[in-house]
Every structure is written in C-alpha cells, then in structure tokens.
N, C-alpha and C positions, 0 to 999 in steps of 0.2 A: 883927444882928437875931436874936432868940432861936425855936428849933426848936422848934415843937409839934408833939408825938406822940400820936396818937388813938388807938392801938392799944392796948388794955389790957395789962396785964404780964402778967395769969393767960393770955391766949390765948397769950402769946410762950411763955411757961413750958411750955403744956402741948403747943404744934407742937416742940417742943425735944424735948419728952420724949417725941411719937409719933416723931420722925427719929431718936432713939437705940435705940427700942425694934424698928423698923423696918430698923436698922442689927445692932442683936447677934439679932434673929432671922435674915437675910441669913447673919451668920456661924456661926450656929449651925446654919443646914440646909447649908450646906460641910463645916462639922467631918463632921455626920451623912452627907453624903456621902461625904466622905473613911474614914469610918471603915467606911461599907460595903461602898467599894471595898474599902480593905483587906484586909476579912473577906473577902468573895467570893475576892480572892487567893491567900488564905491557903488557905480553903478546895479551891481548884482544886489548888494546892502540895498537897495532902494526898492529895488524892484521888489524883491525878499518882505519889504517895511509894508510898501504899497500893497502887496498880497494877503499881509496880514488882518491889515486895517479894512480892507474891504470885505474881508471872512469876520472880524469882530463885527463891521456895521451891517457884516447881514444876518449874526445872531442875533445882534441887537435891536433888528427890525423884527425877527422873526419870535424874541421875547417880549416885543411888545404887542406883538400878533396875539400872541398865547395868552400876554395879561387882560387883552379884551377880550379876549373868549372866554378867561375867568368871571370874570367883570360881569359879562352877559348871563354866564350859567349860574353866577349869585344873584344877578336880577329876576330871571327867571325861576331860579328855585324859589325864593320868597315869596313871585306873583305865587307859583306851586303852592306853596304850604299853607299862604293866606286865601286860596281859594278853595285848598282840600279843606280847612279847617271852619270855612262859611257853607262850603258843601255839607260837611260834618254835622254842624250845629242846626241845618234845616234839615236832614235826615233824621238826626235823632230826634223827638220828643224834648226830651231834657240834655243840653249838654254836660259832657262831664266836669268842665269845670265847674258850672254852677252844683254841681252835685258832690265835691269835692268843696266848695263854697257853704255849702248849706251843711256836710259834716263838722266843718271849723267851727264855723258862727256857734253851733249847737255844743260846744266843749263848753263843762262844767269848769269855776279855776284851781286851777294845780293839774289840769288833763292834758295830755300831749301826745297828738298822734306819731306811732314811730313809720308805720306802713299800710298802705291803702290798696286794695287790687280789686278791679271791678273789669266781671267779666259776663257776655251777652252767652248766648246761648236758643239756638233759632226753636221754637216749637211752633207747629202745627194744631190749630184750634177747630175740632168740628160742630158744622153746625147741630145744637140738638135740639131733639124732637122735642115739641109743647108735650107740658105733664097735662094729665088729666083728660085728656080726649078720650074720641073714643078708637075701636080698634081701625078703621078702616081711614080718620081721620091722622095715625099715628104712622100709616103704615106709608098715606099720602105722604107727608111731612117725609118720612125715611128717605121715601124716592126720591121726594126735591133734594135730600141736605144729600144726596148718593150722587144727583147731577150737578148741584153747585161743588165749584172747587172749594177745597181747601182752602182756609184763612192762615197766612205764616204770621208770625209774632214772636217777640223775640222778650227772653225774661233776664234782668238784667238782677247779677247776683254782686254783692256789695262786703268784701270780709274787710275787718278794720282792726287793725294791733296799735295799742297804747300804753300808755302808762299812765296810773294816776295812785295819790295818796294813799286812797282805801277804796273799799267797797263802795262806801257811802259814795262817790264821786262816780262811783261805775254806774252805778243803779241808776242816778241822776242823770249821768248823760243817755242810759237807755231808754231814761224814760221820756228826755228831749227829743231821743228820735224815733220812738213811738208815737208821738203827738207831734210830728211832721205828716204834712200829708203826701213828701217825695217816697218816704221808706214806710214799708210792709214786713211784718214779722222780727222782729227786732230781736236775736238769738245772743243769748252770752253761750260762748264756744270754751270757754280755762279761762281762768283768773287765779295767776300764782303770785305767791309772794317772794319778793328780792330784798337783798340786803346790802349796800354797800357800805361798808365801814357804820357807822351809824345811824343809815337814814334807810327805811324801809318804804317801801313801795309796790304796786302792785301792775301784773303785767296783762294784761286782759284782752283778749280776743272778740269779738262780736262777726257776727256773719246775719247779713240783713238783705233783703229785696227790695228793687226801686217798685215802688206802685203803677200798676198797667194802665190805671187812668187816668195819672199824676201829667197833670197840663198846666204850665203856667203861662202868664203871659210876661211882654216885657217890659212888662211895672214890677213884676214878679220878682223877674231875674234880674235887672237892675238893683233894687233893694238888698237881693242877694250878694252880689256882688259889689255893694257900695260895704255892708256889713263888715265882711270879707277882708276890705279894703280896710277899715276901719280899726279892728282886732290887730293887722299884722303892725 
C-alpha cells in the first residue's frame, strides 16, 4: 500500500534549516564562553604575575637599601677603628705594637714566642715629702702634697710564653730584654723541659714591666717597626 505524505518539502527544508541554525548558535555561545573563560584566566594569570614582580622589585630595592647601609656601617667602622687606634697610640706612651715589635726584634735564634699578654693596671702616686729637712719644713711639705691631688699612672705588666732550644737561648733573650730600655725587671717565671719524639726543647715563661719613663720618639718607633718588618 503506497505512503502518502502531506507535509510539504519547503516546511521540512526550512524546520531542518531552523535545527541546524539552532544547533551552531548552541555551539557558538560555548566557543564564546570558552573563550571568555579563558581570557578571564589568563587575565587573573597576569594580574597574579604583575603582583609578584612588583613585591620581588620592592625586595629588591629594599635589598639594596640594606647593602648600602652595610656598605656605610663597614665605612664607618673602619673610619671607628682607625681613629680609636690613632687615639690609642697618642694616649699611650708606647704603643702596643711597637712593644710587641721590640719583643720580636729581641728573640735570640731557634726562640719563638707562643703567647704575649700585656695588661695595665691604674695606680695612684703620692707626692712625697723632701728627705732631710727639718720638722716644720716636712710637715709644710705634708700639707702641700695633702692639698695637691693625687697623680694616677698606670703600670703596664708584660708576661711572655715561648719556646726555645735550651737555657742558654732563654738567659740570652732575657738578657736582650734587660738591656732595652722599653722593659724593667725582667723575671723568668718556669722553664720546663718538652720532648717530642726526638727533639727537646724548653717552654719558658717570663713576666716583665714596661718602663714608667720609657719615651721614644718616632725615629724610635719607626726603626722598631721597620726591624720588625724585616725578621718576619
């Protein structure tokens, strides 16, 4: 039995052609969503990139803040220590190095110092009475040195650890620093004998005082300290 169809062709043509139109609109507000998500992304990625880069470049200003304020406080320390250390040297009399200078120079050979420690010590000097007067001129004298102040001064103590072959080189070096006229009283503290494997030697102490009127000048101390130079 043969199929009739009442439906006209142009209706079927054009419901065909609204479902496809119906269908790539559908896909094309996807794409345009997809593409906006993306962008938003992308956008957010940027912004995220941009926040970071301007928190690195304000460490990085703010590290190099800090490298010159290093910078400045290594400058300044140095003026610091070069000028406590010119302060130092016209306070003291004698500086320590030169005194530390003038131990070396005086080493007998095969002597080697292991350690040095020099340490001050403030004392109080009174003026005293003239010998020999008589009572009424003695008693003057008391009164004045009773209204002058006190004189401070300071006594500088010198101990020195070494080593040297024997005696003989010990005696010699104390008798170098007896005939300085920087050191006063020149002590041997122990003098023992060591043994390593086959070679003996002797470990010896000294404890000495710098001289309270011991003044050089700086022809003095230069000579000292070219000597110094010279030996190392």
């Amino acid at each position: 039995m043969a199929r009739i169809d009442f439906v006209p062709d142009d209706y079927i043509q054009q419901r065909e052609g609204n479902r496809a139109n119906l269908t790539y609109l559908v896909l094309l507000a996807v794409l345009m969503s997809a593409i906006c998500v993306t962008f938003s992304i992308i956008k957010i990625r940027q912004r995220a990139a941009r926040n970071e880069l301007a928190a690195l470049v304000q460490q990085m200003s703010q590290a190099q803040r800090q490298i010159a304020q290093l910078e400045e406080l290594k400058i300044k320390s140095k003026t610091m220590m070069r000028t406590m250390v010119m302060t130092a040297e016209l306070l003291e009399p004698i500086p320590r190095s030169v005194i530390l200078a003038a131990l070396t120079n005086n080493l007998p050979g095969g002597v080697s110092l292991l350690e040095t420690r020099i340490s001050e010590k403030e004392i109080i000097r009174a003026s005293p009475a003239s010998a020999g007067t008589s009572q009424y001129q003695a008693a003057g004298a008391k009164a004045a040195a009773q209204q002058e102040p006190p004189q401070k001064g300071y006594e500088t103590t010198i101990e020195i650890k070494g080593i040297a072959p024997s005696d003989i080189e010990v005696a010699a070096y104390i008798a170098r620093l007896s005939g300085s006229v920087l050191f006063d009283s020149v002590a041997l503290v122990e003098s023992k004998e060591h043994k390593i494997k086959e070679t003996r030697f002797r470990e010896f102490k000294l404890k000495t005082m710098l001289a309270r009127n011991a003044v050089l000048s700086r022809d003095d101390v230069g000579k000292i300290r070219e000597k110094r130079e010279e030996t190392l």
